[in-house]
ROLUM-814666 format. One record per atom (N, C-alpha, C): x, y, z; residue in one letter. Coordinates in steps of 0.2 Angstrom, whole numbers, plus 5000, padded with zeros to 4 digits. Atoms other than C-alpha are relative to their C-alpha. Example, Ala and Ser with C-alpha at 12.3 -4.5 7.8 and 13.67 -1.06 7.14 Angstrom:
// ROLUM-814666
500449945000a/506249785039a/500450065000a/499649944999s/506849955036s/499650055003s/
This chain:
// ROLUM-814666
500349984993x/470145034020x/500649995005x/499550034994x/471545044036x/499550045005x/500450014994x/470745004050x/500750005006x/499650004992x/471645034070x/499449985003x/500450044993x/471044924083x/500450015006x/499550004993x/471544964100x/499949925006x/500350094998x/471644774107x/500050015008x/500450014997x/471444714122x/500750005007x/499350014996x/473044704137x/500149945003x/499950064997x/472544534143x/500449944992x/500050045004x/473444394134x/499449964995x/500550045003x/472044264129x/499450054998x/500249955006x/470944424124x/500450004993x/500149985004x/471944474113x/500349914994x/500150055003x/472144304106x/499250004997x/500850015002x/469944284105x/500150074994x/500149935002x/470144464097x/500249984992x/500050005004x/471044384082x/499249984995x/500649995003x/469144324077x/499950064996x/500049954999x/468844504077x/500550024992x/499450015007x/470544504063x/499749984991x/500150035005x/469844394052x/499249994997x/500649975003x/468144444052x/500050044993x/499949955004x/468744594045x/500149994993x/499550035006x/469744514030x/499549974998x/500550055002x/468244404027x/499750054997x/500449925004x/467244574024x/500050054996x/499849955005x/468444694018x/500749994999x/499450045002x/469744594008x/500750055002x/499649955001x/470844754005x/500250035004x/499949974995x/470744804021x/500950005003x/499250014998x/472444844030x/499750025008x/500150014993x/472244804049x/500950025005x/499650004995x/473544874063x/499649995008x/500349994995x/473444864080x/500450015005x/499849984994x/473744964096x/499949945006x/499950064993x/474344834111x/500550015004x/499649994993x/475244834128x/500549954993x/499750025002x/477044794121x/500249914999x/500150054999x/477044644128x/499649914997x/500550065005x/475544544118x/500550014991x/500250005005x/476344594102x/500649954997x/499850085004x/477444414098x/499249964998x/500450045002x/475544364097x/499950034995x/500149975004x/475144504083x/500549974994x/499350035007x/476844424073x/499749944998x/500350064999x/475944264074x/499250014996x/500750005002x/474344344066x/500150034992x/499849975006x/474244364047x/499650044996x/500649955002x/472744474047x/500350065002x/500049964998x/473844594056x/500750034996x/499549965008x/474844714045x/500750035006x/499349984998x/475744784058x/499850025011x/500349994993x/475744774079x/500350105000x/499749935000x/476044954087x/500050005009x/499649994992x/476944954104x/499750055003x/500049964995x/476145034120x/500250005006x/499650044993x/477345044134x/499850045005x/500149994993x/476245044148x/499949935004x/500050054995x/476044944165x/499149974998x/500750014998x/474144844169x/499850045004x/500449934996x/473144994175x/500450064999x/499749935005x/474245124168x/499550065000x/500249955006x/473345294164x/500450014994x/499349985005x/474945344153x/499550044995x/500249955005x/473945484147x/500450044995x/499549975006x/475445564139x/500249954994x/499850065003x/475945414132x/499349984993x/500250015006x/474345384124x/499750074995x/500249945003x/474045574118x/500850034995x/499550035005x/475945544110x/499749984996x/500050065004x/475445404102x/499450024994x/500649995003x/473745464094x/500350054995x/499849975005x/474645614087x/500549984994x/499650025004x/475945514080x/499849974996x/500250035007x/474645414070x/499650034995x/500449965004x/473645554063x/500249994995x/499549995008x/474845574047x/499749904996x/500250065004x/474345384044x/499249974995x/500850015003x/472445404039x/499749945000x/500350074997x/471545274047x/499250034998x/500950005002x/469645264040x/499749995006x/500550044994x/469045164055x/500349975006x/499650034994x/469545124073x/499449965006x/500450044995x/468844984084x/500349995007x/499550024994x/469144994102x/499749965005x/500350104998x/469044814111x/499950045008x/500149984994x/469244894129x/499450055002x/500649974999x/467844964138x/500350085005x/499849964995x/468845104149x/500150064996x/499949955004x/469245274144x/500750004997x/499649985004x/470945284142x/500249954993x/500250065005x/470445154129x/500150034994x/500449985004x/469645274119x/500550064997x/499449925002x/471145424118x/500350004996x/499449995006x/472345374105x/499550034993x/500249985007x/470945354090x/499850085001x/500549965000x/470045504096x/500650064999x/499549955000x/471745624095x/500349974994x/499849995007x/472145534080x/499650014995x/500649965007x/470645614071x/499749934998x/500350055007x/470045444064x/499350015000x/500849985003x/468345484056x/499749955004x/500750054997x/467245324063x/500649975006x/499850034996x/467645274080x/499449945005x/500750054998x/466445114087x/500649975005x/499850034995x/466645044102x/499450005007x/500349994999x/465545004115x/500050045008x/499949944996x/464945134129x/500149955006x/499550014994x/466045134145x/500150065004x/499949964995x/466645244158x/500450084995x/499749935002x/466745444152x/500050004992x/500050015006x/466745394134x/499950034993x/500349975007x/465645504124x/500350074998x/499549945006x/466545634111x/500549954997x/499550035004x/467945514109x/499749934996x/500250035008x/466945384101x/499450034997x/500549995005x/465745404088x/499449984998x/500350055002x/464845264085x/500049955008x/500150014993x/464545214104x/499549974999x/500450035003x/463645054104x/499849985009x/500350034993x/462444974122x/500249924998x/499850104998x/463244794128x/499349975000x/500150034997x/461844684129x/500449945000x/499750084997x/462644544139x/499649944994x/500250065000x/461344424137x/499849984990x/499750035007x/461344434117x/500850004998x/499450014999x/463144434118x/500549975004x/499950034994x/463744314130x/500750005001x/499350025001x/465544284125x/500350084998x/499349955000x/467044394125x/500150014992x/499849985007x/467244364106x/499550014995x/500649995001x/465544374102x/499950084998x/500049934999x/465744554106x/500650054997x/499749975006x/467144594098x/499949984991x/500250005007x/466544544081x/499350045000x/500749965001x/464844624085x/500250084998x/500049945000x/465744794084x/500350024993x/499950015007x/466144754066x/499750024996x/500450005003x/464544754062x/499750044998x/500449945000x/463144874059x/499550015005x/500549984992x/462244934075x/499549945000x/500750045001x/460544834070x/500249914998x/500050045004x/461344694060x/500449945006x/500350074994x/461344514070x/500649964997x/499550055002x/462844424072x/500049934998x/500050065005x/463344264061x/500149965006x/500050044994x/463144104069x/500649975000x/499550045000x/464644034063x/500650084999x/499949934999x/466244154069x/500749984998x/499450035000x/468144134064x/500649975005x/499450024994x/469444044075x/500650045001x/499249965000x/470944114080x/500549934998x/499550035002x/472444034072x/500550044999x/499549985000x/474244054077x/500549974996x/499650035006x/475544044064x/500749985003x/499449984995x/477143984075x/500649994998x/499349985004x/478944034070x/500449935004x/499650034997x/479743854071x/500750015001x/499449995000x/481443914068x/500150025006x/500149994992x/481143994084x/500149975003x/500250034993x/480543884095x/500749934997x/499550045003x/482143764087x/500650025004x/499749994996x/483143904092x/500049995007x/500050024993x/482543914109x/500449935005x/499950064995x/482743744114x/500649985001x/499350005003x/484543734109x/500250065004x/499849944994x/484943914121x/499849965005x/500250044990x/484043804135x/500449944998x/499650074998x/485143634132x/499449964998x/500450065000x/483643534126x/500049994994x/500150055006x/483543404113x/499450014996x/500950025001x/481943404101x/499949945000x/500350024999x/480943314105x/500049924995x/500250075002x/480643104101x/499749985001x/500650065001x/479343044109x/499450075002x/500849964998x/477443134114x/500350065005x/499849964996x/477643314123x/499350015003x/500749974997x/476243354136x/500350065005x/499849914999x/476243544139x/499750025008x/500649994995x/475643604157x/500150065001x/500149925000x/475143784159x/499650015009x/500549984995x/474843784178x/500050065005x/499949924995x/474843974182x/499350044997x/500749955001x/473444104181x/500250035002x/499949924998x/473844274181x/499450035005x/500949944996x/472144344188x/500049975008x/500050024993x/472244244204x/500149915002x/500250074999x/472344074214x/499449974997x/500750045001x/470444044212x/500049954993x/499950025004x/471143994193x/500349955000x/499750055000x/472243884197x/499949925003x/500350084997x/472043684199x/500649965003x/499750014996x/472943624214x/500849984994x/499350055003x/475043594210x/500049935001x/499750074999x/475043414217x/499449984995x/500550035005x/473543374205x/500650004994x/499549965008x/474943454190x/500549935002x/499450035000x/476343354196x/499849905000x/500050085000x/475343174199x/499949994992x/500350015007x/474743194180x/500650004996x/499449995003x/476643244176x/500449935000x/499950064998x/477143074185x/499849964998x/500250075002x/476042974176x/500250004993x/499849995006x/476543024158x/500650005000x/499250004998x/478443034163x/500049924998x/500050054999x/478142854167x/499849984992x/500250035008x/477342824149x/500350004995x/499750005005x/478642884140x/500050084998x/500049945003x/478343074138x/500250045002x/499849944996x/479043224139x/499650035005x/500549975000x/478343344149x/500450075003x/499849924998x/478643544149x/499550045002x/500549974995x/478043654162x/499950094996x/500149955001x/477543814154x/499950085006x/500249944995x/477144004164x/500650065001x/499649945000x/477844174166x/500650005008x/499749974994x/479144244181x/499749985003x/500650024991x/477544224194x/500149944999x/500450064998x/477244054190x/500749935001x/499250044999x/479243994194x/499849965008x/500150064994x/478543924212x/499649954999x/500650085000x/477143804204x/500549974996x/499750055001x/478243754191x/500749985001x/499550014995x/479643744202x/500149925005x/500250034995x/478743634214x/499749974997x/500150045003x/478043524201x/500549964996x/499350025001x/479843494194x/500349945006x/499650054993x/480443434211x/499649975001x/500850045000x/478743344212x/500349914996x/499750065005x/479543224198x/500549995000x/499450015000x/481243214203x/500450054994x/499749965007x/481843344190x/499949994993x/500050055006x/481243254176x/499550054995x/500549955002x/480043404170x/500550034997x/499549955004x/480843534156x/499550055004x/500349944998x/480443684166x/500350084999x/499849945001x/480243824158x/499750055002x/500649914997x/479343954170x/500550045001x/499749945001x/480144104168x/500550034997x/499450005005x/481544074155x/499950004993x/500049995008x/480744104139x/499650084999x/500449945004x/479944254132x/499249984997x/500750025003x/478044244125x/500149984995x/500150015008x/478644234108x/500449914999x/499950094998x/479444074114x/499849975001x/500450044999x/478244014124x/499649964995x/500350035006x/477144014110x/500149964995x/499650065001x/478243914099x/500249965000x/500150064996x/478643804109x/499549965003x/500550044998x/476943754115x/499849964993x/500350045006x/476643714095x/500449974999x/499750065000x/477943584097x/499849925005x/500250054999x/476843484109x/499449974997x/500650045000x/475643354108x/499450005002x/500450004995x/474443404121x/500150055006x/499749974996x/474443524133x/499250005005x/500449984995x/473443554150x/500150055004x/500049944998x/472843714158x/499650025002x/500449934997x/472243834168x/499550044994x/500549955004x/470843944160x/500550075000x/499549975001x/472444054156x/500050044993x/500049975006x/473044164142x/500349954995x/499650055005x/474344024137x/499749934997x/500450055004x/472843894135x/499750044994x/500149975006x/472144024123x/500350004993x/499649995005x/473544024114x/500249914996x/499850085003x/473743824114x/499449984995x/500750015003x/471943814108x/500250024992x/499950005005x/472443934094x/500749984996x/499450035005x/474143834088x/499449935001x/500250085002x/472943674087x/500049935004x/499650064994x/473643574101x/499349975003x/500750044996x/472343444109x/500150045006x/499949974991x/472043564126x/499349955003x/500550024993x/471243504142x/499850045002x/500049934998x/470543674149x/499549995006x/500450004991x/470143694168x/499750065003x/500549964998x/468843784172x/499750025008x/500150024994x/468343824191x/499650095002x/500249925000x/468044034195x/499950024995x/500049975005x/467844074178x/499449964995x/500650015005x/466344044164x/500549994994x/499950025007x/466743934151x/499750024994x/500449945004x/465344024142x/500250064998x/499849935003x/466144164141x/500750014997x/499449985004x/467844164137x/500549914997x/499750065002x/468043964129x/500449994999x/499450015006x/469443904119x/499750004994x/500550025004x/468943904104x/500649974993x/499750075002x/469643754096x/499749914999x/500450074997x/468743574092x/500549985002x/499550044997x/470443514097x/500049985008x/499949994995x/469943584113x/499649965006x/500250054995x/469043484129x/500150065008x/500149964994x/468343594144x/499849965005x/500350034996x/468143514160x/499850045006x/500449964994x/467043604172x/499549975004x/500550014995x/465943564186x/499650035000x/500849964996x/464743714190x/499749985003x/500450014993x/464543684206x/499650055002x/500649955000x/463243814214x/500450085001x/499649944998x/464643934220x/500550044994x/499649995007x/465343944201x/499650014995x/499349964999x/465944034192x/499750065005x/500149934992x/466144184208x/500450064994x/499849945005x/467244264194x/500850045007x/499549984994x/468444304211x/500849984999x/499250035001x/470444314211x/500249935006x/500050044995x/470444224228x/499349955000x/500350024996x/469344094235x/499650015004x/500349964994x/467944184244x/499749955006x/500150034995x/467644024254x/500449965001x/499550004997x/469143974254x/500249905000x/500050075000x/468843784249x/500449974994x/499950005009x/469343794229x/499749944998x/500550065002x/467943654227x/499950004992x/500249985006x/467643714209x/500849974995x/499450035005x/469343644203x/500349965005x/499850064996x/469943534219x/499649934998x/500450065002x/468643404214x/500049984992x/499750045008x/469143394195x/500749955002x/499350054999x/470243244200x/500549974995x/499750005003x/471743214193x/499949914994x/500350045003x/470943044187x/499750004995x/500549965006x/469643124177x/500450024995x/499549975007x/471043214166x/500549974997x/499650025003x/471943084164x/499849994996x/500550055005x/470642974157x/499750064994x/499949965007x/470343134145x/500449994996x/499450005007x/471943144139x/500249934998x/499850075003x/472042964135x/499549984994x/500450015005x/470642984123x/500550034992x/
């Protein structure tokens, strides 16, 4: 059977999505899985060994790229795909399977959708509460009840890589404990847990004896910039000097890593790393780590999660009050 999945554009989906992977492989040994992905996620699909082959979509976040995916669809017709699952809810979600002819199209109904899939399934939320919950339900059979126990994502990480890497930046490996901080969120401030909380946790591990490297993309060069300077230079910062497929193997060189409710905790989660994961605008309920390594520290105070990019009162009480005390005493355990 070759299965197309059209994944997901956010990092940390498409990490939860591997579940989704190895569901498949769990059910249909033989199966051969590709998958359609924004260019950019697919160091994480090389890192997946349920995935036979990533397939490059080069568009922006919110893109139509109509032609791009009506290209793309015809291009894969000649490959005879049995089955196609599409993890996003949008329409131009739904375009590539449905131009590349694949017989069974499942995915659930969304905006404008019906013709291009097939097999058009009703979200209920409250039986499917989690983001990976839902994508393994579309594995299923319409009627049939998902398993209580679900696959973890596991990321495979290219030490040579991450060897390489650190040797182009001038760093030694590593001798003593590495503590990972991941303190950027794409989606907005409301994710993020104050910088001077990041740098006092940075200062107190520094002091211990440990490394510490700042992880984050291009945007996130002012926080770990400014938790850098925070410690006197004493932080390895890498925001906006590596590539994701770096990141990623490098983050499976630490001991610990602490984070933002991020893609890159997603990803620490699935390399195995003891994560701390901070919660404050967002439901832990719905898009966890999923990890025993892993340790969530949320509040739920009355105004959380709002699910908002910004702060709509403007306090950030929902991750101001996780003090950096609290998280030390975590990670000391």
């Amino acid at each position: 059977m070759k299965i197309l999945i059209i994944g997901p554009a956010w990092v940390g989906d498409m990490v939860l999505a591997q579940c989704l992977f190895k569901f498949l492989k769990q059910r249909h040994a033989e199966c051969v899985i590709d998958v359609v992905a924004p260019a950019w996620t697919l160091p994480l699909l090389q890192r997946m060994p349920e995935v036979n082959e990533g397939i490059g979509l080069d568009i922006t976040h919110g893109e139509l790229g109509l032609g791009k995916r009506i290209e793309l669809g015809r291009a894969l017709r000649r490959r005879g795909y049995d089955w196609a699952i599409v993890l996003p809810n949008s329409f131009k979600s739904a375009l590539v399977p449905a131009v590349a002819g694949i017989r069974r199209r499942s995915g659930f109904v969304g905006e404008f959708r019906y013709g291009l899939l097939n097999d058009a399934r009703r979200l209920d939320k409250q039986a499917l509460p989690k983001t990976v919950d839902r994508f393994v339900a579309l594995a299923l059979a319409p009627n049939e009840t998902l398993p209580t126990v679900l696959p973890t994502p596991r990321l495979i990480a290219n030490q040579e890589n991450a060897t390489r890497a650190l040797k182009n930046l001038g760093h030694d490996l590593p001798r003593t404990p590495v503590l990972g901080l991941c303190p950027g969120a794409e989606y907005g401030s409301s994710k993020r847990w104050p910088t001077e909380y990041f740098a006092e946790i940075a200062r107190t591990q520094l002091r211990q004896g440990w490394e510490v490297w700042l992880f984050g993309s291009g945007r996130d060069t002012p926080i770990t910039h400014a938790i850098n300077a925070a410690t006197d230079g004493r932080c390895f910062d890498l925001g906006g000097v590596t590539s994701l497929a770096e990141a990623i193997d490098l983050l499976s060189m630490t001991n610990a890593v602490i984070s933002n409710d991020s893609g890159l905790m997603h990803v620490a989660a699935a390399l195995d790393r003891h994560v701390l994961a901070l919660y404050g605008s967002s439901d832990p309920g719905h898009t966890p780590p999923m990890s025993s390594q892993a340790e969530v520290l949320y509040l739920g105070i009355e105004c959380s999660p709002c699910f908002e990019r910004e702060c709509p009162l403007g306090h950030h009480k929902c991750l101001r009050d996780i003090s950096p005390a609290r998280v030390l005493t975590a990670l000391t355990k």
